[in-house]
Backbone as XML, in Angstrom:
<?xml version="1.0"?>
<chain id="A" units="angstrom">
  <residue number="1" name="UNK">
    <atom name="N" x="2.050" y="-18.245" z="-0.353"/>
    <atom name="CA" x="0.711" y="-17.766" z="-0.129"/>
    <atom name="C" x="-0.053" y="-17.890" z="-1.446"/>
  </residue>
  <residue number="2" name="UNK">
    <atom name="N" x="-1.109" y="-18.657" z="-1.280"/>
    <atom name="CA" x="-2.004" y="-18.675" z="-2.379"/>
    <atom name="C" x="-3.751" y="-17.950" z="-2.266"/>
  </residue>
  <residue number="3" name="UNK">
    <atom name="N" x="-3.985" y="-18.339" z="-3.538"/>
    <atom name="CA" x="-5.635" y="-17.783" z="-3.402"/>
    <atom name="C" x="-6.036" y="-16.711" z="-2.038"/>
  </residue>
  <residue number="4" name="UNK">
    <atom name="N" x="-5.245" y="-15.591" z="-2.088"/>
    <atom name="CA" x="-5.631" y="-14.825" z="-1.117"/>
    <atom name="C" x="-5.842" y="-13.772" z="-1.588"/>
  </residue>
  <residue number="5" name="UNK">
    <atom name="N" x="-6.744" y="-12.571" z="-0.974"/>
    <atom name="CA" x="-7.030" y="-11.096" z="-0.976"/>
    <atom name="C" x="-5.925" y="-10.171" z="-0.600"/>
  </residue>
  <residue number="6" name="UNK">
    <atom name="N" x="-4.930" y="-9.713" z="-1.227"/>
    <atom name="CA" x="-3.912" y="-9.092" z="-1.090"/>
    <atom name="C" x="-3.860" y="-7.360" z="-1.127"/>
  </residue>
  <residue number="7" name="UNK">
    <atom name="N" x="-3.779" y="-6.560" z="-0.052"/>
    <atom name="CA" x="-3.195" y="-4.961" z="-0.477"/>
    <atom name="C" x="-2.205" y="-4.880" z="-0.179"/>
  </residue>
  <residue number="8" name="UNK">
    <atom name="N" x="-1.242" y="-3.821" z="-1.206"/>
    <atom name="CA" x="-0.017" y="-3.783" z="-1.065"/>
    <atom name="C" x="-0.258" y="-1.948" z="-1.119"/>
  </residue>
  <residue number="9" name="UNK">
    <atom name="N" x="0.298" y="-1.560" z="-0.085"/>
    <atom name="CA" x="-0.200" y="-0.503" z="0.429"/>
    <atom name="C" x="1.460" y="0.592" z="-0.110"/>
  </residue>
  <residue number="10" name="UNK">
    <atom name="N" x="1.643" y="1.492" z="-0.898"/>
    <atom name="CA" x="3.088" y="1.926" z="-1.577"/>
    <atom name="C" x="2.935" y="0.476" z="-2.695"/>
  </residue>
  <residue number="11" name="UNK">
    <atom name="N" x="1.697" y="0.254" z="-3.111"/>
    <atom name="CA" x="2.286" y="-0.535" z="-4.268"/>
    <atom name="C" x="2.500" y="-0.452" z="-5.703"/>
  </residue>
  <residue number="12" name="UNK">
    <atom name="N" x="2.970" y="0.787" z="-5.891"/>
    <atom name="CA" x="3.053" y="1.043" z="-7.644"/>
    <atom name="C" x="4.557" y="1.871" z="-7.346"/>
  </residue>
  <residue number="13" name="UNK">
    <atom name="N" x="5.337" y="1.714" z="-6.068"/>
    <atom name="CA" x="7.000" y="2.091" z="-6.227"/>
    <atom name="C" x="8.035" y="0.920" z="-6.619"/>
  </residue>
  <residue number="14" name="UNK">
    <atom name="N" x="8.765" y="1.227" z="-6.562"/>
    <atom name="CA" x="9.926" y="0.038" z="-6.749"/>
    <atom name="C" x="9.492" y="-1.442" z="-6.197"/>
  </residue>
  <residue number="15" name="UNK">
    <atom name="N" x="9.823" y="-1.327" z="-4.805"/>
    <atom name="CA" x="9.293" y="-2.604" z="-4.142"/>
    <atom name="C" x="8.216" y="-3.005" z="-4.323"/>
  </residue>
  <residue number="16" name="UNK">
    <atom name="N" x="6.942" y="-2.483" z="-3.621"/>
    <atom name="CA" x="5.594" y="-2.695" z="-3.728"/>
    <atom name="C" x="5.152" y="-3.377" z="-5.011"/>
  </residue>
  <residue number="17" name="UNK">
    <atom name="N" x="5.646" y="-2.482" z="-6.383"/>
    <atom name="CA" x="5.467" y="-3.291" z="-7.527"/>
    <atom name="C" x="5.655" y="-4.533" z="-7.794"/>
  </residue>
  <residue number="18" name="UNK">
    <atom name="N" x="7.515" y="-4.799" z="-7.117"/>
    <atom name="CA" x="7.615" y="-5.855" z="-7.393"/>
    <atom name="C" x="7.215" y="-6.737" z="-6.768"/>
  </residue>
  <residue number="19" name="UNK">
    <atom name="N" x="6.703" y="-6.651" z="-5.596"/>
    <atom name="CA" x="5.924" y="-7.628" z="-4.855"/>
    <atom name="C" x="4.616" y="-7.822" z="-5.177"/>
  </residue>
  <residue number="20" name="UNK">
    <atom name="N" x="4.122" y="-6.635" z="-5.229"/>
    <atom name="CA" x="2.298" y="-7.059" z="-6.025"/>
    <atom name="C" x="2.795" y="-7.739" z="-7.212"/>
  </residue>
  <residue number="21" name="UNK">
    <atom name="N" x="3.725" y="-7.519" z="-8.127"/>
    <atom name="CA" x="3.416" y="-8.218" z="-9.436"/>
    <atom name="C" x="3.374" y="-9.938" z="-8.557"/>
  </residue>
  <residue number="22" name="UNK">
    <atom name="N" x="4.851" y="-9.945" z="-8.132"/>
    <atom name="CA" x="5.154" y="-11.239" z="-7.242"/>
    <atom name="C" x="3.925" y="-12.527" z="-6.764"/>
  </residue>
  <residue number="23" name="UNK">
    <atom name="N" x="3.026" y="-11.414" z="-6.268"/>
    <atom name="CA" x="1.936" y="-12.339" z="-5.095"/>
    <atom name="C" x="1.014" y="-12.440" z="-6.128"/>
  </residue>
  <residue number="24" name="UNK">
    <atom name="N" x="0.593" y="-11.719" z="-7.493"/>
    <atom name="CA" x="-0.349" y="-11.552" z="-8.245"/>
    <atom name="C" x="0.002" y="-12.950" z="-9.266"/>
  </residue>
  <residue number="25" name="UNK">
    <atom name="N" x="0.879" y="-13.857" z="-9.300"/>
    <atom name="CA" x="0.907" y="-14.760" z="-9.837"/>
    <atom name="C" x="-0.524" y="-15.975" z="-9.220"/>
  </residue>
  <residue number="26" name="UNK">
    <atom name="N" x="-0.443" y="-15.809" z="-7.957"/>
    <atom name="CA" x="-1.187" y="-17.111" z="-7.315"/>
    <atom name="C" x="-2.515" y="-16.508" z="-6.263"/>
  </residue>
  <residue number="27" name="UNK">
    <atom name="N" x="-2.044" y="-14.869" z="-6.206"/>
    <atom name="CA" x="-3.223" y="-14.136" z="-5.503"/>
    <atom name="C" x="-4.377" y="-13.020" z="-6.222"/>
  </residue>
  <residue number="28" name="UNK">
    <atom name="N" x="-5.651" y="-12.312" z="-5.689"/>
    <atom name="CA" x="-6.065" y="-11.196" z="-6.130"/>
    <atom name="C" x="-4.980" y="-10.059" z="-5.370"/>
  </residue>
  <residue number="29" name="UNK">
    <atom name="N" x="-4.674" y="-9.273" z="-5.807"/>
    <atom name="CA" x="-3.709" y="-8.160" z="-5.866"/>
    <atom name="C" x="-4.261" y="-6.858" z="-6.337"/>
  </residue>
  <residue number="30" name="UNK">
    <atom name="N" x="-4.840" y="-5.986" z="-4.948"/>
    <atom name="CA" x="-4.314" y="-4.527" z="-5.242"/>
    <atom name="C" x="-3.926" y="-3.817" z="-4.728"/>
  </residue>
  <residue number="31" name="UNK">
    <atom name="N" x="-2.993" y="-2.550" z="-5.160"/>
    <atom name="CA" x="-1.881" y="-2.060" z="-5.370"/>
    <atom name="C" x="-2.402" y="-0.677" z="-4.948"/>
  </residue>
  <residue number="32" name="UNK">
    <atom name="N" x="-2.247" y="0.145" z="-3.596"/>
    <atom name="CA" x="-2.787" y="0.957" z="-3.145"/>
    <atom name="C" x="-1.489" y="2.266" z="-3.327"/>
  </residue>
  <residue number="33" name="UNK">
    <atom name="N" x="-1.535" y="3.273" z="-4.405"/>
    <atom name="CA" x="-0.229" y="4.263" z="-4.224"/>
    <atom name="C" x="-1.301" y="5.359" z="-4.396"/>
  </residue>
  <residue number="34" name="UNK">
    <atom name="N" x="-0.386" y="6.300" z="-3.738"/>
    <atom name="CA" x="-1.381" y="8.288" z="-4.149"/>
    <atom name="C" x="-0.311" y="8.703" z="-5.217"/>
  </residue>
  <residue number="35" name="UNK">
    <atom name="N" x="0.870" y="7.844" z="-5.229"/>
    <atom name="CA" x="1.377" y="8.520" z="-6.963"/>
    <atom name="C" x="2.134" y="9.410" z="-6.768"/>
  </residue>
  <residue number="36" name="UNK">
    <atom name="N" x="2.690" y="9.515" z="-5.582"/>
    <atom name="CA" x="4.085" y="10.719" z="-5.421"/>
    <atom name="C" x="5.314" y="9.792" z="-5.937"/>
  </residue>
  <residue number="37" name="UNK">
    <atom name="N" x="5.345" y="8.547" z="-5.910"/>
    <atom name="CA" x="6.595" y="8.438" z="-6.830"/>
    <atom name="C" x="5.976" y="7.334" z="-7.063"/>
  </residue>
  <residue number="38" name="UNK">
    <atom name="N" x="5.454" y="6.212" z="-7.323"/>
    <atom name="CA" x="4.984" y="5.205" z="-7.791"/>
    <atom name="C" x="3.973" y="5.460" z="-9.013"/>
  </residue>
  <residue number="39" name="UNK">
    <atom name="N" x="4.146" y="4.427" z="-9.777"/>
    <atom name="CA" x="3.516" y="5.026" z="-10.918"/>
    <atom name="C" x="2.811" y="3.297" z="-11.618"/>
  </residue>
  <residue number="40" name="UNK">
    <atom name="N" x="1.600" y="3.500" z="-12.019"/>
    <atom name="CA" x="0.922" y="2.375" z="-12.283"/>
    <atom name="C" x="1.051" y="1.538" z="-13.292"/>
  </residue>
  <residue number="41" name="UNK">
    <atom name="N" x="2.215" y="2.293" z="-14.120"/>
    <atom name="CA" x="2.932" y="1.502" z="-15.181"/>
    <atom name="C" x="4.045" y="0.726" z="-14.543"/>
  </residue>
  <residue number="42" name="UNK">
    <atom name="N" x="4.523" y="0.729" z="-13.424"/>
    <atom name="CA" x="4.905" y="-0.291" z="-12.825"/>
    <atom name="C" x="4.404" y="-1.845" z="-12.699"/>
  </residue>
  <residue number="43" name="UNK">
    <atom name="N" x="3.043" y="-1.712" z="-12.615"/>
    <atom name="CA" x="2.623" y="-3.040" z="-12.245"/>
    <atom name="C" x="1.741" y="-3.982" z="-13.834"/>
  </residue>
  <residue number="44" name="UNK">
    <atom name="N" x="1.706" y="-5.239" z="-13.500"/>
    <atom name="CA" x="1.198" y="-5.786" z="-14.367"/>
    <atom name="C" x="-0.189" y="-5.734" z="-14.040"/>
  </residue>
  <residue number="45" name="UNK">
    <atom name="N" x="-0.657" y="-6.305" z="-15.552"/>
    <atom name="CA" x="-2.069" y="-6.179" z="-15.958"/>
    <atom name="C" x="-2.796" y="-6.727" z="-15.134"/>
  </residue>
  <residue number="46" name="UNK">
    <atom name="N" x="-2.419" y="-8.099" z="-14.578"/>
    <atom name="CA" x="-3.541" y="-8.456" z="-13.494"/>
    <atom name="C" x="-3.746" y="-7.741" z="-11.860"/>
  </residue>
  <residue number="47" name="UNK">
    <atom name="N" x="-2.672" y="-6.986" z="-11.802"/>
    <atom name="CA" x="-2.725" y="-6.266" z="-10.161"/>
    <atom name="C" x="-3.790" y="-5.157" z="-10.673"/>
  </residue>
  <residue number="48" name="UNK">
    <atom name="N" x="-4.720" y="-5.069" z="-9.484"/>
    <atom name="CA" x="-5.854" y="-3.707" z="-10.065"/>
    <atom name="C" x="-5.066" y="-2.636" z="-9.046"/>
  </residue>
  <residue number="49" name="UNK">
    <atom name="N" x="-4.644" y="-1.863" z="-9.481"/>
    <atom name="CA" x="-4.630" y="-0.472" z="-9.064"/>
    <atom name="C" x="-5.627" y="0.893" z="-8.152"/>
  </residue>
  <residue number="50" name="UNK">
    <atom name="N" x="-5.062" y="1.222" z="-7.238"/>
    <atom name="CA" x="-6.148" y="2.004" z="-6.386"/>
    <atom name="C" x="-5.446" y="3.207" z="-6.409"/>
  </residue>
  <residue number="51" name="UNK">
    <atom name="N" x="-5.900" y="4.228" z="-6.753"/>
    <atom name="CA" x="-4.732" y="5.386" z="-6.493"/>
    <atom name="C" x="-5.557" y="6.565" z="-5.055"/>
  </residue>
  <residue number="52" name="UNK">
    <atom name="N" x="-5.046" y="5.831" z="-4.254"/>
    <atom name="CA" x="-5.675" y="7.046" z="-2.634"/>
    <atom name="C" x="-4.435" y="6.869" z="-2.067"/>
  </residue>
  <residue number="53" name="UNK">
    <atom name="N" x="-4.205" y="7.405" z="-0.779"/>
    <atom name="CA" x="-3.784" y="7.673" z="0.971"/>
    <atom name="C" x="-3.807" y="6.510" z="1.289"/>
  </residue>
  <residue number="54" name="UNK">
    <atom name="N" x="-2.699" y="6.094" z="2.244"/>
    <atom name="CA" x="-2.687" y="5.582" z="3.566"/>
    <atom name="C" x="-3.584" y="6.647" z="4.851"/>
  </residue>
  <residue number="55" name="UNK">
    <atom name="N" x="-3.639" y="7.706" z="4.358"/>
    <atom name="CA" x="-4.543" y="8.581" z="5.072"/>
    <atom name="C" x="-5.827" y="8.974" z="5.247"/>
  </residue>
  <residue number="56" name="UNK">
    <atom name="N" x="-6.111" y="8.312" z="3.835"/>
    <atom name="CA" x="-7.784" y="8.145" z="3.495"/>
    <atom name="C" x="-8.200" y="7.502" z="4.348"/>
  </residue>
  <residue number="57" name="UNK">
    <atom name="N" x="-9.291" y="7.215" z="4.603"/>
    <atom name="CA" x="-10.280" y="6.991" z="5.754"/>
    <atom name="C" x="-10.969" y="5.479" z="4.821"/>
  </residue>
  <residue number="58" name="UNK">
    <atom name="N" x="-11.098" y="5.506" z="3.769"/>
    <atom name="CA" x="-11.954" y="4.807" z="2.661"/>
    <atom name="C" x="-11.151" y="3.830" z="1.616"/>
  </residue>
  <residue number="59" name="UNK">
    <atom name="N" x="-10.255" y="3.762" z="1.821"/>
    <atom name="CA" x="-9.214" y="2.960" z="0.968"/>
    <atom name="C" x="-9.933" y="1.149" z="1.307"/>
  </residue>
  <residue number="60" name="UNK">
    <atom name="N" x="-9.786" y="0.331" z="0.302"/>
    <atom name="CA" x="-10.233" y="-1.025" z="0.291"/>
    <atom name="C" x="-9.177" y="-1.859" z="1.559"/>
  </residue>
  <residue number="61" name="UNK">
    <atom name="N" x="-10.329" y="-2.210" z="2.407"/>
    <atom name="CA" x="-8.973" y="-3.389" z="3.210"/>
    <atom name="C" x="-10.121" y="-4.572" z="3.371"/>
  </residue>
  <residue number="62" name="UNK">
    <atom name="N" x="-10.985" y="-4.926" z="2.861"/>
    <atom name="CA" x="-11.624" y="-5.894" z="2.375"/>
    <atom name="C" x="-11.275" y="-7.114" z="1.884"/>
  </residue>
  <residue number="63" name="UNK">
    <atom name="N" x="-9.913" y="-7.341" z="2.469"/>
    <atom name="CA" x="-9.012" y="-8.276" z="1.953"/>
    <atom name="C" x="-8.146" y="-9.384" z="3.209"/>
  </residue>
  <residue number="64" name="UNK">
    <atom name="N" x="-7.517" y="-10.307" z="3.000"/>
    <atom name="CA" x="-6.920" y="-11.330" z="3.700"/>
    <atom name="C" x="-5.712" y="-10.768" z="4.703"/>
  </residue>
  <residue number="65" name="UNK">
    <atom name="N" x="-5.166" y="-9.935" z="3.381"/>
    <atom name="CA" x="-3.705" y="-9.912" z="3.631"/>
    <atom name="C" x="-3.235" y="-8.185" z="3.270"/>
  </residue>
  <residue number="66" name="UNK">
    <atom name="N" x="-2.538" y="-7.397" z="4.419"/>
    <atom name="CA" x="-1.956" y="-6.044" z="3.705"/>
    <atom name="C" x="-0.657" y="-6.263" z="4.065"/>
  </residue>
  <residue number="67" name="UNK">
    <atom name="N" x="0.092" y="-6.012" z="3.309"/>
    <atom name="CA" x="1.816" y="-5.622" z="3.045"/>
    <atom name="C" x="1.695" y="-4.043" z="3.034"/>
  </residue>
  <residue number="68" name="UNK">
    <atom name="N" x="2.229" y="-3.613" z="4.310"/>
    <atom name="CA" x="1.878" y="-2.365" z="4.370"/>
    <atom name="C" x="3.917" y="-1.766" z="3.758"/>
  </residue>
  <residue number="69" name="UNK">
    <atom name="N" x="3.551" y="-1.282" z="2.237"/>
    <atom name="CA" x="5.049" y="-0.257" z="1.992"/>
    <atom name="C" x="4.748" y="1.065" z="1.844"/>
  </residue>
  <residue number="70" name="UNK">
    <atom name="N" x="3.533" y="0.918" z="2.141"/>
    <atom name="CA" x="3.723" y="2.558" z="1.791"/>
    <atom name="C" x="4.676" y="4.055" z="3.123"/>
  </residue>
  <residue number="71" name="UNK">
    <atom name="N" x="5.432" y="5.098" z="1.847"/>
    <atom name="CA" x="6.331" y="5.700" z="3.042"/>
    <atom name="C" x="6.651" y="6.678" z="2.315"/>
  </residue>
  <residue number="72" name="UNK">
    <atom name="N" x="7.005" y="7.777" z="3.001"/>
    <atom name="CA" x="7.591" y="8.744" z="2.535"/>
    <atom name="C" x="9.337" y="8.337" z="2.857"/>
  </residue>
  <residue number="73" name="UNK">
    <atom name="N" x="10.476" y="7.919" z="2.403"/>
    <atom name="CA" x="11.533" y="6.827" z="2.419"/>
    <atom name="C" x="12.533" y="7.913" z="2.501"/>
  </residue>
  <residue number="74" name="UNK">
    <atom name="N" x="12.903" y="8.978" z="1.941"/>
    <atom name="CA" x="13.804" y="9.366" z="1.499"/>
    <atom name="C" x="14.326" y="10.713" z="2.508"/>
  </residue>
  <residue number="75" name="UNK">
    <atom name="N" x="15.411" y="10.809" z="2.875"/>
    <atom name="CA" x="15.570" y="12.009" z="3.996"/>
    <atom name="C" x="15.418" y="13.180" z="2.839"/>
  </residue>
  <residue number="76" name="UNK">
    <atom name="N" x="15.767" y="13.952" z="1.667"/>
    <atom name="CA" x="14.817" y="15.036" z="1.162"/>
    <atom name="C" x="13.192" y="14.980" z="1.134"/>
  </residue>
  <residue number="77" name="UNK">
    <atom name="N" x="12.676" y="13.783" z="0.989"/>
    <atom name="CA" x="11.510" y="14.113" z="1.225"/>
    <atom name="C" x="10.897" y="14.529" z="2.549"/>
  </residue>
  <residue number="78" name="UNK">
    <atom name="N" x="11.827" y="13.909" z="3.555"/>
    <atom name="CA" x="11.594" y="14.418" z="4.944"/>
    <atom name="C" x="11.970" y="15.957" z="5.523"/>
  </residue>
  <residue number="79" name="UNK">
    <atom name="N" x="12.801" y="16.455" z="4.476"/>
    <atom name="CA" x="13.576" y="17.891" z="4.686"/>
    <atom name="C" x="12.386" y="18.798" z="4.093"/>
  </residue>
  <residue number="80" name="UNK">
    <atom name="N" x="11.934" y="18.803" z="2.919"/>
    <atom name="CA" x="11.104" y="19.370" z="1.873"/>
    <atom name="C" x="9.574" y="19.505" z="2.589"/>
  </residue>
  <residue number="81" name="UNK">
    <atom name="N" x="9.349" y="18.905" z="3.617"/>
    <atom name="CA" x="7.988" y="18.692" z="3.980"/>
    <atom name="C" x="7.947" y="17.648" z="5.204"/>
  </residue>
  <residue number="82" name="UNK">
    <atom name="N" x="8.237" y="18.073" z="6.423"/>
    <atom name="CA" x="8.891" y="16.995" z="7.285"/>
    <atom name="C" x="6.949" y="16.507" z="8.019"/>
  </residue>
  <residue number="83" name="UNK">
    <atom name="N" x="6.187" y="17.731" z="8.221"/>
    <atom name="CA" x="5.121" y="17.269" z="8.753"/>
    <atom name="C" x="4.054" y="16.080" z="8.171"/>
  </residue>
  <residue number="84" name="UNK">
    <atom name="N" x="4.409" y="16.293" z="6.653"/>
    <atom name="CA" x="3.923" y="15.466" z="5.710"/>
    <atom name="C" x="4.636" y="14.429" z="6.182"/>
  </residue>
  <residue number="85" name="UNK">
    <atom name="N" x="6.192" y="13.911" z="6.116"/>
    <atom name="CA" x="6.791" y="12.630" z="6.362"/>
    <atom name="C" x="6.306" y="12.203" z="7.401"/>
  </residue>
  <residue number="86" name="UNK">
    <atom name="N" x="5.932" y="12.879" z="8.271"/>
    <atom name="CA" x="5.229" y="12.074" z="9.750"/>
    <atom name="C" x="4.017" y="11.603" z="9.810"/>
  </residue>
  <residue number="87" name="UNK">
    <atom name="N" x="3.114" y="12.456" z="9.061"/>
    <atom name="CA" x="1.688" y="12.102" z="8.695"/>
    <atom name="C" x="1.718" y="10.810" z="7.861"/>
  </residue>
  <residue number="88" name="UNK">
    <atom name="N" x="2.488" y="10.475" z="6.943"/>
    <atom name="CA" x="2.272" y="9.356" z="5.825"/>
    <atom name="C" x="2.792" y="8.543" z="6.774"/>
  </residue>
  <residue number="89" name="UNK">
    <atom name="N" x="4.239" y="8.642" z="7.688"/>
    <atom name="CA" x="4.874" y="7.513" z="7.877"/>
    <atom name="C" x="4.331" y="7.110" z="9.102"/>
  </residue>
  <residue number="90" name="UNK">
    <atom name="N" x="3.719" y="8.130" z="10.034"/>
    <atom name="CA" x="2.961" y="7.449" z="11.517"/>
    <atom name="C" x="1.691" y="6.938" z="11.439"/>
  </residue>
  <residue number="91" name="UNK">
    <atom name="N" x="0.951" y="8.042" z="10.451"/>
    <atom name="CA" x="-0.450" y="8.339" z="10.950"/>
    <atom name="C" x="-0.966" y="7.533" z="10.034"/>
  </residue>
  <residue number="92" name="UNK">
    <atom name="N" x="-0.097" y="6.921" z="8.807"/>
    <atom name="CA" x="-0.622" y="6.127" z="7.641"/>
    <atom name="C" x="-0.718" y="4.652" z="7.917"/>
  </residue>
  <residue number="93" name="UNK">
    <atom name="N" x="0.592" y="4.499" z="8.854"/>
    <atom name="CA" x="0.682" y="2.997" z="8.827"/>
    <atom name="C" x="-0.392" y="2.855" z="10.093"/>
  </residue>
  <residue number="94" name="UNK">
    <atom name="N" x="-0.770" y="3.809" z="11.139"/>
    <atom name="CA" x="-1.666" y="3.953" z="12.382"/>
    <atom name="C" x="-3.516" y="3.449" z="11.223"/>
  </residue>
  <residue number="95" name="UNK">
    <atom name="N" x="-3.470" y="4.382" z="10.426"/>
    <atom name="CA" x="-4.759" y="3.851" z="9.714"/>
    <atom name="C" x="-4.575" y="2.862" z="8.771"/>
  </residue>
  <residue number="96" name="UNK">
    <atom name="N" x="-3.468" y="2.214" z="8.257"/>
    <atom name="CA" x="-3.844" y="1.257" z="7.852"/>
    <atom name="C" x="-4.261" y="0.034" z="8.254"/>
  </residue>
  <residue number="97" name="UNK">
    <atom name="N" x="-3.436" y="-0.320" z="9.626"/>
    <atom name="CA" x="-3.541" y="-1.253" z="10.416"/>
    <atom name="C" x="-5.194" y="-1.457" z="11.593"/>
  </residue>
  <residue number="98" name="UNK">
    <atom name="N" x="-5.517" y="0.100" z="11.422"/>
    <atom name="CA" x="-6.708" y="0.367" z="12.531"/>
    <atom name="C" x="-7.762" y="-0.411" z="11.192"/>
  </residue>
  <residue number="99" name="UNK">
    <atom name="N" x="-7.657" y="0.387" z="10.073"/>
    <atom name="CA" x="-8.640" y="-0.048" z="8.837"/>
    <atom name="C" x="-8.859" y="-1.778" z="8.523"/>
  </residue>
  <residue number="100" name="UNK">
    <atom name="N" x="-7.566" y="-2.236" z="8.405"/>
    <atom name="CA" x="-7.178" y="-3.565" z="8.278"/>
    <atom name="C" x="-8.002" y="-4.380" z="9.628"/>
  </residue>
  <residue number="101" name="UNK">
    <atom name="N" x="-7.856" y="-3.837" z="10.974"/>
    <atom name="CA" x="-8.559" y="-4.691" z="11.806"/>
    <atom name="C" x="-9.797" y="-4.471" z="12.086"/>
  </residue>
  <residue number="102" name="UNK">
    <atom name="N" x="-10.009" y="-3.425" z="11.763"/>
    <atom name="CA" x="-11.483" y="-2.855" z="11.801"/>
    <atom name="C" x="-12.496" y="-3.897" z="10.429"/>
  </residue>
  <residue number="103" name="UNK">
    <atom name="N" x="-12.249" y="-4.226" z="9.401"/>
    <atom name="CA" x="-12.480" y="-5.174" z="7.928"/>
    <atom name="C" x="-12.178" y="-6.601" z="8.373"/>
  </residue>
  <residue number="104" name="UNK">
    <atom name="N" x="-11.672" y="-6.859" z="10.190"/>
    <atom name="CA" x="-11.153" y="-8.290" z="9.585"/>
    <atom name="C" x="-10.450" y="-9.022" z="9.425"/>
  </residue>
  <residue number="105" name="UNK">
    <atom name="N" x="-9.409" y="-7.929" z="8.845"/>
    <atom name="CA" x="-8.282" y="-8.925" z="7.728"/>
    <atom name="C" x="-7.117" y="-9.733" z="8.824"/>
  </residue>
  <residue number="106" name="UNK">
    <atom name="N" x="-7.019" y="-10.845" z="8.272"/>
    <atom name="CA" x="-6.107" y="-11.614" z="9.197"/>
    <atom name="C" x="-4.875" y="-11.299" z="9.739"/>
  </residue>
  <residue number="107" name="UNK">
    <atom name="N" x="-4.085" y="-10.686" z="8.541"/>
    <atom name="CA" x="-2.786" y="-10.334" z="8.671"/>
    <atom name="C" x="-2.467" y="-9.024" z="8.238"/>
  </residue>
  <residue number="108" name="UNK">
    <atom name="N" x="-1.477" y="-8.509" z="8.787"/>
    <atom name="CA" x="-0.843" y="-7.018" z="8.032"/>
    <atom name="C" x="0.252" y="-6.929" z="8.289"/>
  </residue>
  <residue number="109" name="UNK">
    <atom name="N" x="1.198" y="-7.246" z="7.483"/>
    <atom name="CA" x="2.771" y="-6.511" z="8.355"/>
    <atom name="C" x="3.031" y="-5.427" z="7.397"/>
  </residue>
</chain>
């Protein structure tokens, strides 16, 4: 994939990083985390950074392409706050994808 508009939605955790850095060689790249475990020193200088929600209403999908990672991943985080794990993990990927087609954008997995 080249010259494309890229969000990487969980993109300042492990994965996400390494994939925004990844696509940010040949694409525009940004990197959508709220910063519960992703952290923006993860990513390189050319990925621009967004720090909101998959729940926000207003997050950028003004773009080609979303790689949707964002998640609450971990069964303590699901123990510690289980209504939260459902909200990020249903209702997030439900608005990202509604946001994403609502802007347009061609693709989202």
């Amino acid at each position: 994939m080249q010259e494309k508009r890229v969000l990487v939605t969980g993109g300042a955790g492990f994965i996400g990083s390494n994939l925004a850095n990844h696509l940010a060689d040949d694409n525009e790249v940004i990197a959508l985390d709220d910063g519960y475990i992703g952290t923006p020193e993860n990513l390189d200088d050319s990925v621009e950074f967004v720090e909101a929600s998959v729940l926000d209403d207003d997050f950028p999908v003004d773009v080609d392409v979303v790689f949707h990672l964002a998640a609450l991943s971990s069964l303590q985080m699901h123990e510690d706050d289980p209504q939260r794990g459902a909200r990020v993990n249903v209702e997030g990927f439900v608005n990202t994808v509604e946001q994403a087609r609502q802007a347009g954008c061609e693709t989202a997995v």
